[in-house]
N, C-alpha and C positions, 0 to 999 in steps of 0.2 A: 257334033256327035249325037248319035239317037240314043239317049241313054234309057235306061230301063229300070222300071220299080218291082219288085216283088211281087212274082206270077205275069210278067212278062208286058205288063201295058209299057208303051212308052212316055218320055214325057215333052210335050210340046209348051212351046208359049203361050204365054196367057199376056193377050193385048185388047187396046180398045175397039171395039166392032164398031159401036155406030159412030160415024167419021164426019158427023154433021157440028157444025158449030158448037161450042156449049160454054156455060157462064164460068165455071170452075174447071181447074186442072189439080188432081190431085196424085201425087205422088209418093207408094208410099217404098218397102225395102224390097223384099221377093215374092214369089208367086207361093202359095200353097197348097195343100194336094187335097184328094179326096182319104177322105180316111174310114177304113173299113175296122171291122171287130173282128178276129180270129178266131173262131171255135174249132173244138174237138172235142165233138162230145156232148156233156153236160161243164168241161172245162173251159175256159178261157185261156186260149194263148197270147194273145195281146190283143190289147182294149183300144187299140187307134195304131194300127198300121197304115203307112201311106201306099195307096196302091193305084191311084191314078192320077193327071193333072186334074183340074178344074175345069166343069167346061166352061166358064168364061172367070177374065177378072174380079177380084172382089166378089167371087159366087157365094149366094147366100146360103149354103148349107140344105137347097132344097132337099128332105126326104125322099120325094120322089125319085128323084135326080138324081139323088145316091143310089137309090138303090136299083135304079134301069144300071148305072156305070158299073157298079159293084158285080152284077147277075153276070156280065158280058165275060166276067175273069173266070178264064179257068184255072180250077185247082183240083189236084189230086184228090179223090175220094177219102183215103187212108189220109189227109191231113188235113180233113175239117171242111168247113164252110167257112165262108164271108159273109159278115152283114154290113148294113152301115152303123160306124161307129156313133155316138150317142149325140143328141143335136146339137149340144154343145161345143163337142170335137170337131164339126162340120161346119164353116162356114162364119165362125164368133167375131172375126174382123169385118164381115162387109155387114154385121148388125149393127158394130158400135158406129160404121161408117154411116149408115143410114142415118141412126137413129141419133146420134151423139155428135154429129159430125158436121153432116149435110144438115138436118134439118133445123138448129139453132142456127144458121148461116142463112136460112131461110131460101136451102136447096133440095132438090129431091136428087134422085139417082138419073132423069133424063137431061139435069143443068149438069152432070159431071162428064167431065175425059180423065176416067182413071189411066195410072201410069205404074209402072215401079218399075224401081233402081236395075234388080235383074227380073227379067220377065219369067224364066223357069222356078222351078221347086228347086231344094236342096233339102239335105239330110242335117237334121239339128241331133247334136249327141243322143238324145232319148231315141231317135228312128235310127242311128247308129248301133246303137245296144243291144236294142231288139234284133235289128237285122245280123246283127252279128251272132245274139245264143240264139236265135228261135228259127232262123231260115236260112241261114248259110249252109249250117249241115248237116240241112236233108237237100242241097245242091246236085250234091251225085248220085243219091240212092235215087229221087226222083225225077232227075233227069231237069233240073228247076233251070229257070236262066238267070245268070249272076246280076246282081245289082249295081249298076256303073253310075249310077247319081253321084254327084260329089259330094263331100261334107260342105257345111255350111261357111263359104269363106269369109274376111275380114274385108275385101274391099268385092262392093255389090256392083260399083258403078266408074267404071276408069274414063280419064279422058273424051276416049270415044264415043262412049256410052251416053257420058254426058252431053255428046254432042248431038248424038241422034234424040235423048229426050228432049232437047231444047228444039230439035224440030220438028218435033211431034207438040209440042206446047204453043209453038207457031201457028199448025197447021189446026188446033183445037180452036183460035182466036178466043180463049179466054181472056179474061183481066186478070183473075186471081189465080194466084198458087197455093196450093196448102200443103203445106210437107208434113210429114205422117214421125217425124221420130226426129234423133240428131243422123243420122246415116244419110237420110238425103239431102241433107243441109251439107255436110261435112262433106261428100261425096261430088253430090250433085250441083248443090249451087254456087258452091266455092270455086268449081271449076268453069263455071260462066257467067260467073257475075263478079264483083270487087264489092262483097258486104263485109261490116266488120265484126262477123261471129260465126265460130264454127259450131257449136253447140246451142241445144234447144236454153240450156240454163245461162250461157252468154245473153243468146237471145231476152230471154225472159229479164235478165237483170237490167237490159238494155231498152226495152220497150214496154216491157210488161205480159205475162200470160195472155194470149189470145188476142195481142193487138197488132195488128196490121200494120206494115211497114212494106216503102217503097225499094225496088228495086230491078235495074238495067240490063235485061238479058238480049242480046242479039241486036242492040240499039232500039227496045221497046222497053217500057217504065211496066212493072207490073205491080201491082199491091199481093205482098210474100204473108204467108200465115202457116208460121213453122205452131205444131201441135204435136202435142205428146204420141207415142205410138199408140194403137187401137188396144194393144195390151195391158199399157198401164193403164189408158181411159175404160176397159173394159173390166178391169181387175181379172185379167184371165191367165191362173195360174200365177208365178212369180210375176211381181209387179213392184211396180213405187209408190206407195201410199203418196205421198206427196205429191206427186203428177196425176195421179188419179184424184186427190181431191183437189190438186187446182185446176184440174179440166172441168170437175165437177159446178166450181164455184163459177168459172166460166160460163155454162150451161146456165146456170140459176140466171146469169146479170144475161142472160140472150133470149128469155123465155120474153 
């Protein structure tokens, strides 16, 4: 389906472009959008509206880049402008990615083949809310096109799904895997591999925070490095203290 975000962009996939070899495959749950500021006025109507895809994976929240995507949307006069929402809101996973991620692994962003579980956006109850009291009903007075994204579901990554990232993980000819949360452990590698842990804290109690462990996907041995989500490592917004400072202590033993 061509689903569509508020003020009518649509939303496409976010996958890997450069399709050249690379050292790391990382995996992490869905894709995220661009997020704009909603004025009226000298008022604020909502502080991070998602109003387009990414142009690529793991996009860094460029300013620029926000705000060429952002100019391109039209909106009604009588209901404000669009800016880009704050650098923060824009981009806060492919930072922790860089910086927190990749580079104590002693990788940059051209040794990576990003992945995730579903390649699209989805709507998390907060983009729910909004879209429900702030844009819905002015739908029919100005003529707006409805928002068909779906809410944010329980399972990112079925069977299939997991079949097609395993050959795409093939086709990357990485060693390593690093999965970004428990979703694509539980999700993704339970479904093509025989480890024995569906969770990051299984894991953790079974090998240790940030230690590498082997395992058999498609009849190839790969070294697995399940890591906390970019959230908790990021402390962005709700988080786990806990997972954010065992990533942290992690970090400190990689410097």
């Amino acid at each position: 389906m061509n689903y569509q975000y508020p003020f009518g962009e649509y939303v496409r996939p976010l996958v890997q472009e450069d399709r050249t070899p690379k050292k790391v495959f990382v995996l992490g749950v869905y894709a995220s959008a661009v997020h704009a500021r909603w004025k009226k006025g000298n008022s604020i109507v909502c502080q991070a509206l998602a109003v387009a895809s990414e142009p690529r994976i793991f996009w860094d929240g460029n300013p620029e880049e926000a705000a060429e995507i952002i100019r391109r949307i039209q909106i009604p006069e009588e209901l404000g402008t669009l800016e880009p929402a704050g650098r923060s809101l824009n981009g806060p996973s492919a930072k922790v990615l860089d910086d927190h991620i990749l580079a104590p692994l002693g990788f940059t962003r051209n040794d990576a083949w990003l992945c995730d579980c579903l390649p699209e956006t989805r709507l998390n109850p907060s983009q729910v809310r909004v879209i429900n009291e702030k844009y819905n009903p002015l739908i029919k007075e100005y003529g707006l096109n409805e928002v068909t994204i779906p809410k944010r579901p329980s399972v990112f990554c079925n069977k299939k799904r997991a079949e097609e990232i395993a050959e795409e993980l093939m086709m990357s000819e990485a060693e390593m895997i690093v999965l970004l949360g428990d979703i694509p452990i539980a999700q993704f590698l339970r479904n093509v591999s025989d480890v024995p842990y569906s969770t990051l804290q299984e894991y953790t109690d079974r090998y240790g925070y940030g230690n590498p462990s082997d395992a058999v996907i498609c009849g190839k041995q790969f070294q697995v490095l399940p890591l906390a989500h970019p959230r908790q490592i990021g402390a962005l917004g709700a988080h786990s203290e806990r997972w954010h400072n065992a990533h942290a202590e992690w970090e400190r033993t990689n410097d």
